[in-house]
C-alpha positions as CSV (number, residue, x, y, z in Angstrom):
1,X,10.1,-15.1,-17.6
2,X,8.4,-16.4,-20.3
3,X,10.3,-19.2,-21.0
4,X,10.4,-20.2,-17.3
5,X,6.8,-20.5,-17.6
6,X,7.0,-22.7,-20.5
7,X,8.9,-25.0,-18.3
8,X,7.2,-25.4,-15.7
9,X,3.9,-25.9,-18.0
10,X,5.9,-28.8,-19.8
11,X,6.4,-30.0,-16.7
12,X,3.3,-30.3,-15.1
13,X,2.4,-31.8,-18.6
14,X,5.4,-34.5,-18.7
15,X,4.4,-35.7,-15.3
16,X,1.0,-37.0,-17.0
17,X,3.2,-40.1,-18.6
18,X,3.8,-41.4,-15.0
19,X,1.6,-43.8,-12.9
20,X,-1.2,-43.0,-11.5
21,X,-2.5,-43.4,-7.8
22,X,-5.9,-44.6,-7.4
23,X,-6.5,-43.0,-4.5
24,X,-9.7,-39.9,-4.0
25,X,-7.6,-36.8,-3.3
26,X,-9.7,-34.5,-1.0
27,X,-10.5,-30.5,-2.7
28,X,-7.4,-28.5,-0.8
29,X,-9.6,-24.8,-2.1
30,X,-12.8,-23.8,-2.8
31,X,-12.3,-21.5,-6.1
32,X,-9.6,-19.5,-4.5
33,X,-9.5,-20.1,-0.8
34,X,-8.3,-22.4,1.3
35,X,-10.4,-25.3,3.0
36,X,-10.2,-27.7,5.4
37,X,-9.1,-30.3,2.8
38,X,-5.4,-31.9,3.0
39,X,-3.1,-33.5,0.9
40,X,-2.7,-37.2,1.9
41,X,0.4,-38.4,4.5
42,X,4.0,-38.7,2.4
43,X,2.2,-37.1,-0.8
44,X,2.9,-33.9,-3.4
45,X,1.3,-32.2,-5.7
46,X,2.3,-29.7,-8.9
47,X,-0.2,-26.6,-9.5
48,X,-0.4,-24.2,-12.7
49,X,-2.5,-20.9,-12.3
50,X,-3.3,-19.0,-15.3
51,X,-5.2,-16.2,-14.6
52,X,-6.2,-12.5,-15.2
53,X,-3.9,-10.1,-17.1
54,X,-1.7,-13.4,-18.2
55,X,-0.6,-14.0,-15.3
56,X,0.9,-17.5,-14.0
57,X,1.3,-18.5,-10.7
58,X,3.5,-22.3,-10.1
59,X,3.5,-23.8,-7.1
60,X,4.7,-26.9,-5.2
61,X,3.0,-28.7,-2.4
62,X,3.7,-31.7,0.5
63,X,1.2,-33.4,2.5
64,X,2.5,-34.8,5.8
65,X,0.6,-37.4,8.3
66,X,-3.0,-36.6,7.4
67,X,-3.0,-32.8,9.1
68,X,-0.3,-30.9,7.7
69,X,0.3,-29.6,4.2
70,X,3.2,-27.0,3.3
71,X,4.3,-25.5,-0.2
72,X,5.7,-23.0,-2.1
73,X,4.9,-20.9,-5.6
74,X,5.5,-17.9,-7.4
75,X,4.5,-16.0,-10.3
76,X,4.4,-13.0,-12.7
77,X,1.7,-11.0,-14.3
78,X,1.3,-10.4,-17.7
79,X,3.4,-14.1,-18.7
80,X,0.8,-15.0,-21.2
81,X,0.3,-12.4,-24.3
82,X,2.0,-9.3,-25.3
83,X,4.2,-6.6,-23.7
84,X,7.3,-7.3,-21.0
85,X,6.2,-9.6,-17.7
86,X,6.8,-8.3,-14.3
87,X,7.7,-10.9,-11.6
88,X,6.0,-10.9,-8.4
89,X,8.2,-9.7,-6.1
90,X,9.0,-12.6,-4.2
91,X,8.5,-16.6,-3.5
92,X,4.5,-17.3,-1.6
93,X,4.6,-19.6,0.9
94,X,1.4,-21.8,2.4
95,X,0.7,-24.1,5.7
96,X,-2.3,-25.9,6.6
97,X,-2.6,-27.7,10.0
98,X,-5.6,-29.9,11.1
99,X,-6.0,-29.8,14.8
100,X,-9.4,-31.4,14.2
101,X,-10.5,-33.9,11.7
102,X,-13.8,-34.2,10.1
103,X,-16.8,-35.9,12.3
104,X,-20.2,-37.1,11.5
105,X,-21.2,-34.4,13.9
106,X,-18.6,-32.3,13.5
107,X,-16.4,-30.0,10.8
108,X,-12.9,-30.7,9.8
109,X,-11.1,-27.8,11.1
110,X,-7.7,-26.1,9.9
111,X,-5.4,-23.1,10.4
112,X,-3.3,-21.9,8.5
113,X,-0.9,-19.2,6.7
114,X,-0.7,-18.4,2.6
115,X,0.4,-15.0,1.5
116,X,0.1,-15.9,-2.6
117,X,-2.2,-13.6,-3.7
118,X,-3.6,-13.6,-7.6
119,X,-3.8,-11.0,-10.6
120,X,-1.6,-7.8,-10.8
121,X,1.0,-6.7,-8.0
122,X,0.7,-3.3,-7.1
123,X,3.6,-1.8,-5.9
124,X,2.6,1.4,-4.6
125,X,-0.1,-0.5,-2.4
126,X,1.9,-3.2,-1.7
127,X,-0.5,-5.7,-2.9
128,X,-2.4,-8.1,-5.3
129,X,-5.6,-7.6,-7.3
130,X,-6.9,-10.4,-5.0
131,X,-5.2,-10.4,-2.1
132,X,-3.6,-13.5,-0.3
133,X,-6.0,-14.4,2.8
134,X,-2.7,-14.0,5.3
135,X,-3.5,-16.2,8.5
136,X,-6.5,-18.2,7.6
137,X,-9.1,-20.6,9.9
138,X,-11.3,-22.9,8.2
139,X,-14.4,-25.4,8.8
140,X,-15.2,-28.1,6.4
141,X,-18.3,-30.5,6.6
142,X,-19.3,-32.8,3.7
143,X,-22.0,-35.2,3.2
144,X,-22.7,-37.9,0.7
145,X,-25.3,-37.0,-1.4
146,X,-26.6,-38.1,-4.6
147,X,-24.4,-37.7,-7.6
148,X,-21.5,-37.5,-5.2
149,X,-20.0,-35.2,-2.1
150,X,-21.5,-31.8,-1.1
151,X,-19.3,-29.6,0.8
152,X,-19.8,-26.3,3.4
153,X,-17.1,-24.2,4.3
154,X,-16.7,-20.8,6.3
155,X,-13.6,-19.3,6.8
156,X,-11.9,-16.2,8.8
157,X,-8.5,-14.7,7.7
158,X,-6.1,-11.6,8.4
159,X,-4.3,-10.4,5.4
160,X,-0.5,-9.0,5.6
161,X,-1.2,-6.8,2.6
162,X,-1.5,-2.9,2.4
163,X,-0.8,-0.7,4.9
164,X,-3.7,1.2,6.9
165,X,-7.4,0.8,6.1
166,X,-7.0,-1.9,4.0
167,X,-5.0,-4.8,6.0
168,X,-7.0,-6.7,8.4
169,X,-9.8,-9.3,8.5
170,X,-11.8,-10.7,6.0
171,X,-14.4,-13.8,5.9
172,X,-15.5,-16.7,3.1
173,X,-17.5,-18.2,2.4
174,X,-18.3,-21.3,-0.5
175,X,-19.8,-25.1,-1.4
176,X,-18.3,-27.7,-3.7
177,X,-20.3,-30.8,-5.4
178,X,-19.2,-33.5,-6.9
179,X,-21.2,-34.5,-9.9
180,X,-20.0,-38.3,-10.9
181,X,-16.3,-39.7,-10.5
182,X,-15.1,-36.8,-12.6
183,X,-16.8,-33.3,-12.4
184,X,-17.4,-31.1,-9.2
185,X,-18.6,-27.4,-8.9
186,X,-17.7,-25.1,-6.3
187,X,-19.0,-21.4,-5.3
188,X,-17.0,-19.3,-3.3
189,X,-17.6,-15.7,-2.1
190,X,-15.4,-13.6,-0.6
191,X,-16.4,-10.8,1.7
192,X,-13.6,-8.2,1.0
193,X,-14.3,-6.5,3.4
194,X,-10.4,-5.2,4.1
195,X,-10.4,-3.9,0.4
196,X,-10.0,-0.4,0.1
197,X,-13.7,0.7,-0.7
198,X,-13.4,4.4,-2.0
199,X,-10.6,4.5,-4.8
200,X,-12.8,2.6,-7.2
201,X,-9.7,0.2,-8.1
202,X,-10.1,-3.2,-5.9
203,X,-13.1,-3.3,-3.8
204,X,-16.4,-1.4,-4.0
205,X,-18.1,-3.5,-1.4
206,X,-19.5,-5.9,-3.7
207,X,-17.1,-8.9,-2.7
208,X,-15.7,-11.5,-4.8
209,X,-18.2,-14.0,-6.4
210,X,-15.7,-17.2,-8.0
211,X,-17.3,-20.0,-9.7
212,X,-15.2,-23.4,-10.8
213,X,-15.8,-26.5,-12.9
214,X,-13.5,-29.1,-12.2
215,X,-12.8,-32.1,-14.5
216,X,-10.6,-35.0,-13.1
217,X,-9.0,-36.7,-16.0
218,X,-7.0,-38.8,-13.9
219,X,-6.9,-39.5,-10.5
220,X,-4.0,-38.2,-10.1
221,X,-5.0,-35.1,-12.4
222,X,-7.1,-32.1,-12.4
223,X,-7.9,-29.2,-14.4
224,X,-10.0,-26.8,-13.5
225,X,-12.1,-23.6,-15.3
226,X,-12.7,-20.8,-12.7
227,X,-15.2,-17.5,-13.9
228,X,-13.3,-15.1,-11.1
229,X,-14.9,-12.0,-10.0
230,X,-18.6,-12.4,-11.2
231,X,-19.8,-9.5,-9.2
232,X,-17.2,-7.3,-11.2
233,X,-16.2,-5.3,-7.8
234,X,-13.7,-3.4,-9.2
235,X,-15.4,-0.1,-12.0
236,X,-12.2,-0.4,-13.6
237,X,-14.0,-4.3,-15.4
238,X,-16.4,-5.0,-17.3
239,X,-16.5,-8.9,-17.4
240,X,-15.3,-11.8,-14.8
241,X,-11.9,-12.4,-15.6
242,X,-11.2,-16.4,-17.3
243,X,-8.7,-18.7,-15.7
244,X,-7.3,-22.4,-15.5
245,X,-5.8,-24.1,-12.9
246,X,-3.8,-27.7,-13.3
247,X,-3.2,-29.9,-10.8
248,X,-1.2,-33.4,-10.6
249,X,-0.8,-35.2,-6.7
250,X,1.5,-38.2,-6.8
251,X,2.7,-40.5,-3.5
252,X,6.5,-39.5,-2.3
């Protein structure tokens, strides 16, 4: 497991040496959660997660038309550091589809499903430390501003994960702005509202606070530093967990 994760960080690394596209690439999250944001028509892009506990999620993504995006990624926890990995126990899948492009009066809105989830899989509950938002709508509405884009987005989904109490809906909500050519922000908080919220392990009615810091080397190429968790609503933590996330888009 370790080795494949090597690979598919060489990977993402070895497609730097190719052209680059000079065209804006719209933000497809907000930390974590999906927005309204697409890839662009006949497009794909490469992703590398590395997250809490070691884990590291890869994924693979194609943009179709201008409204629909669909991918694939899997993972494993505990990739990066000591002690045996453990595989997530099967492929993720995500669609987006935008019935309803952006407006100067109105939001870009998009449905959609994505059951990758993030941090530890938990067998016994059937679920991840953060759990995949499941069917998902979204609003997006940005604005030039100075210094670059500002972005709103709100957002409703219905997670697949855990049986009883804890499946069922949840909300987000989050901004992103772009500071230059090369750097954007984005805060992003997650209700979590269908975490369990008496065992003390995932959810203890806080919600999930995520901040990110993106830097766009390229056009073509993102990394971005993400302070998860900043509310620490789990008693089991005592500081926001550290994470990267890469991303390269190139035209099919």
């Amino acid at each position: 497991m370790k080795k494949t994760a090597l690979l598919i960080m060489l990977l993402a690394l070895g497609a730097l040496a190719q052209g680059t596209h000079p065209e804006y690439y719209q933000p497809r999250r907000i930390v974590f959660r999906p927005n309204a944001g697409l890839l662009p028509d006949r497009s794909w892009m490469g992703e590398l997660h590395l997250g809490e506990g070691g884990s590291t999620v890869g994924g693979f993504s194609i943009g179709l038309w201008g409204r629909f995006q669909a991918g694939v990624s899997y993972g494993a926890y505990n990739v990066l550091g000591r002690g045996e990995a453990i595989a997530y126990p099967r492929p993720s899948f995500i669609a987006k589809i935008r019935p309803f492009h952006e407006t100067q009066k109105a939001p870009a809105v998009v449905l959609g499903f994505e059951d990758q989830g993030l941090g530890r899989w938990d067998g016994g509950r059937d679920r991840y430390s953060l759990k995949s938002p499941g069917f998902f709508l979204v609003a997006s509405k940005n604005w030039a501003s100075f210094g670059g884009n500002f972005g709103l987005h709100a957002g409703i989904n219905y997670s697949l994960e855990t049986e009883g109490e804890g499946r069922g809906f949840d909300a987000y909500i989050g901004l992103d702005k772009n500071l230059g050519g090369m750097f954007a922000v984005s805060v992003e908080y997650i209700g979590g509202i269908n975490d369990y919220k008496k065992d003390g392990v995932y959810g203890l009615g806080r919600g999930y606070l995520n901040i990110s810091g993106k830097w766009s080397i390229r056009p073509d190429f993102e990394i971005e530093f993400i302070a998860a968790d900043c509310l620490l609503n789990s008693e089991t933590e005592s500081t926001f967990s550290r994470e990267v996330r890469l991303s390269f888009i190139y035209p099919l």
